[in-house]
Backbone as a ProteinNet text record, in pm:
[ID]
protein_1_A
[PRIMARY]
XXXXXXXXXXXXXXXXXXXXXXXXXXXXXXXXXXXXXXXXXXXXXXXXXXXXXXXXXXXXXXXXXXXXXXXXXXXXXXXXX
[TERTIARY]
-2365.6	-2301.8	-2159	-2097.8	-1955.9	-1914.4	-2073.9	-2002.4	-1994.8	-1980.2	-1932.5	-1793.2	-1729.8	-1549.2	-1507.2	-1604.1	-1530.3	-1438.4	-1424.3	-1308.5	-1291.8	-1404.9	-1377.7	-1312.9	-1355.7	-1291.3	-1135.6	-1114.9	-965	-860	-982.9	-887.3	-898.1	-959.1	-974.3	-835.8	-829.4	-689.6	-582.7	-591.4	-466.4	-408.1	-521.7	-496.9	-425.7	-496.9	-490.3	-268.8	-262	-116	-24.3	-75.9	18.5	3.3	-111.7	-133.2	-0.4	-27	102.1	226	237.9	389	417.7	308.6	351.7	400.3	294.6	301.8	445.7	470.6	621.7	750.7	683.2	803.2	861.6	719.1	671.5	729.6	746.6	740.6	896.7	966.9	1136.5	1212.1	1245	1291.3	1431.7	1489.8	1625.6	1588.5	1535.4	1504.1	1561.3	1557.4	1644.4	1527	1376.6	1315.7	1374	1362	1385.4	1516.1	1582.2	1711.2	1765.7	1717.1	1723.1	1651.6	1457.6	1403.5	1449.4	1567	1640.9	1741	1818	1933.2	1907.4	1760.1	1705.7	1670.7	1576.3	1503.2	1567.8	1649.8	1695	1582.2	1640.2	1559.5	1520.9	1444.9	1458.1	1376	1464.1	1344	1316.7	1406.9	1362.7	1250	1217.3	1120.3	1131.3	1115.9	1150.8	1111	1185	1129.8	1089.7	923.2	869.1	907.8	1018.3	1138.6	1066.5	972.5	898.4	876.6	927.9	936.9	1044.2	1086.9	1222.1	1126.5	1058.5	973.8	906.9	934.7	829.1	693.1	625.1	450.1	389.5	466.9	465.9	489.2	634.1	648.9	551.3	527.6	426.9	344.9	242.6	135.2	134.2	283.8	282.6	246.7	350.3	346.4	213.6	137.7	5.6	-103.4	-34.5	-162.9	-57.2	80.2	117.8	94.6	90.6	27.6	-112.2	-176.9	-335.1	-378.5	-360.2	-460.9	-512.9	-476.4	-544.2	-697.1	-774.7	-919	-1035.5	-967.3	-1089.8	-1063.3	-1209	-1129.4	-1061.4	-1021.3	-909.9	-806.4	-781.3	-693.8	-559.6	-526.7	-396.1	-375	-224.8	-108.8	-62.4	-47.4	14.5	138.7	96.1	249.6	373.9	351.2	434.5	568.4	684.9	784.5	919.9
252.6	324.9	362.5	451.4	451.6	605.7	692.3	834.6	925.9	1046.3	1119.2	1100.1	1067.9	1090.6	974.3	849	722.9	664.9	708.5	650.1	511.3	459.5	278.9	254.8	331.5	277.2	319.8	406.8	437.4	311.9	262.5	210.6	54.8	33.9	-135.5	-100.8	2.8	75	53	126.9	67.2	-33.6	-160.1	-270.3	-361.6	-346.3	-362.1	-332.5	-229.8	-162.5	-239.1	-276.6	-298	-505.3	-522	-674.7	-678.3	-651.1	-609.6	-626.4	-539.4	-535.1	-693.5	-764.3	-895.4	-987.9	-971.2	-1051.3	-1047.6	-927.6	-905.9	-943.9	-966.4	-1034	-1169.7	-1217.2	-1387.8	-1417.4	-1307.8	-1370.1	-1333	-1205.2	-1137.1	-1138.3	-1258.6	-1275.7	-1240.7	-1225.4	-1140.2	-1031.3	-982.1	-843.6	-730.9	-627.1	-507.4	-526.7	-470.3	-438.2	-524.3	-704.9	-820.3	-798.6	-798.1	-793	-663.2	-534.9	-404.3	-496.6	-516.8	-601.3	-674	-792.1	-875.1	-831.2	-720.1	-652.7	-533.1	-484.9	-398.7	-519.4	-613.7	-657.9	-813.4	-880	-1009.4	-1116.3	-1233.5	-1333.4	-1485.9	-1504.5	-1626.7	-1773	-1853.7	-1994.4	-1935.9	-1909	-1829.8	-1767.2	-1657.3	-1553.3	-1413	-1326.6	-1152.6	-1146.7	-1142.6	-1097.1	-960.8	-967.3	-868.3	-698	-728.9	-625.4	-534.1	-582.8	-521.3	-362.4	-312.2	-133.8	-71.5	-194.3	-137.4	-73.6	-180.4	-144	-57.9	8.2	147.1	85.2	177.5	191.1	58.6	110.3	26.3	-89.4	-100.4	-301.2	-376.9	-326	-345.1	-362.3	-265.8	-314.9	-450.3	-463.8	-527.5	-653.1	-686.4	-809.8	-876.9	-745.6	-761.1	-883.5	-801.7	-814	-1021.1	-994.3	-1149	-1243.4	-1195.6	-1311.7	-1332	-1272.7	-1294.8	-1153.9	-1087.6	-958.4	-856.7	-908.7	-768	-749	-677.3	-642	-691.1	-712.8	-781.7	-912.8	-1012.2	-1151.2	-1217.3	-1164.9	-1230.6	-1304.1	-1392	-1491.5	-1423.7	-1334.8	-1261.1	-1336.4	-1307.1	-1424.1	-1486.9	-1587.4	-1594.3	-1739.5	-1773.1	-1838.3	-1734	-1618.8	-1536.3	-1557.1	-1556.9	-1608.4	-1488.9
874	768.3	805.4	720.1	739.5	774.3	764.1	810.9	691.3	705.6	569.9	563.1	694.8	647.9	579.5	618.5	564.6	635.2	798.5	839	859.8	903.6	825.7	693.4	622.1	467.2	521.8	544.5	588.2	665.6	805.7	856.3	797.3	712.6	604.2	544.8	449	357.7	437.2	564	611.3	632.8	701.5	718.6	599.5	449.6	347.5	289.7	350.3	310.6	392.6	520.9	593.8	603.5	539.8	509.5	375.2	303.6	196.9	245.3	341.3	353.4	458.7	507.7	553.9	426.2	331.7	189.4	128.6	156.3	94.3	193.6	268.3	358.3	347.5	329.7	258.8	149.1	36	-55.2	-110.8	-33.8	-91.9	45.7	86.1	175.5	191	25.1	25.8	17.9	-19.5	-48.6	60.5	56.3	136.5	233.7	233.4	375.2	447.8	448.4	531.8	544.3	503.9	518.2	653.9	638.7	698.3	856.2	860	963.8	1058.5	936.9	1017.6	1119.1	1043.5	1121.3	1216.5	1238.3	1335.4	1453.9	1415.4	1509	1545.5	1455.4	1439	1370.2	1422.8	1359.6	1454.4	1498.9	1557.5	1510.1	1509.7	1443.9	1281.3	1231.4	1082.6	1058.8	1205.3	1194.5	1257.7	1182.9	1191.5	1357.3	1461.3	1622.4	1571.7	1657.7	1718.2	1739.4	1846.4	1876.5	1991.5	2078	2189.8	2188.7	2308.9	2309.4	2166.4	2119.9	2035	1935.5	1870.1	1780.1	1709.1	1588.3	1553	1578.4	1573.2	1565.2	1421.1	1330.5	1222.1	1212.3	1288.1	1284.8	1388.9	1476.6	1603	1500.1	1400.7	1365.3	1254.5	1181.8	1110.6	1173.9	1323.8	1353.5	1410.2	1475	1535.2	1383.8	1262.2	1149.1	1120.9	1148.9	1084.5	1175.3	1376.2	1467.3	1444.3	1365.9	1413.4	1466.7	1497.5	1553.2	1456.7	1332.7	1247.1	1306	1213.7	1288.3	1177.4	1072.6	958.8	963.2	1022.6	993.3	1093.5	1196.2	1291.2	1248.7	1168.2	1140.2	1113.4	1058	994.9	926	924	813.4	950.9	964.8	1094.2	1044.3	911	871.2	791.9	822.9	768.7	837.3	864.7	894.1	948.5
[MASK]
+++++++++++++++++++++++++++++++++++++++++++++++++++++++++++++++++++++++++++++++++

């Protein structure tokens, strides 16, 4: 089961929000976030770098969910770019 708090359902939601924000990377590649991404972290091989220790908590998880490491599924997005 999932508990009275639901914190599975929580951490699916998150995954879910932050699967999103790969999608939108994919798909508004002009767009301001990519654009802002590009000029924090750069770009290599026409793909958003990582950005190691640089990294918020957030882009770390993003990139974790676009190499493959999300936690539902394993596969991620991993042609996200």
């Amino acid at each position: 089961g999932y508990g009275g708090l639901g914190v599975r359902r929580l951490r699916e939601f998150n995954l879910a929000l932050l699967g999103k924000w790969c999608w939108r990377m994919l798909e508004d590649r002009e767009g301001l976030w990519f654009r802002v991404l590009a000029a924090r972290y750069g770009v290599e091989r026409g793909r958003l770098r990582a950005g190691g220790a640089r990294g918020s908590s957030w882009w770390r998880e993003i990139v974790r969910i676009r190499d493959g490491g999300g936690e539902l599924g394993g596969g991620g997005l991993v042609s996200i770019r």
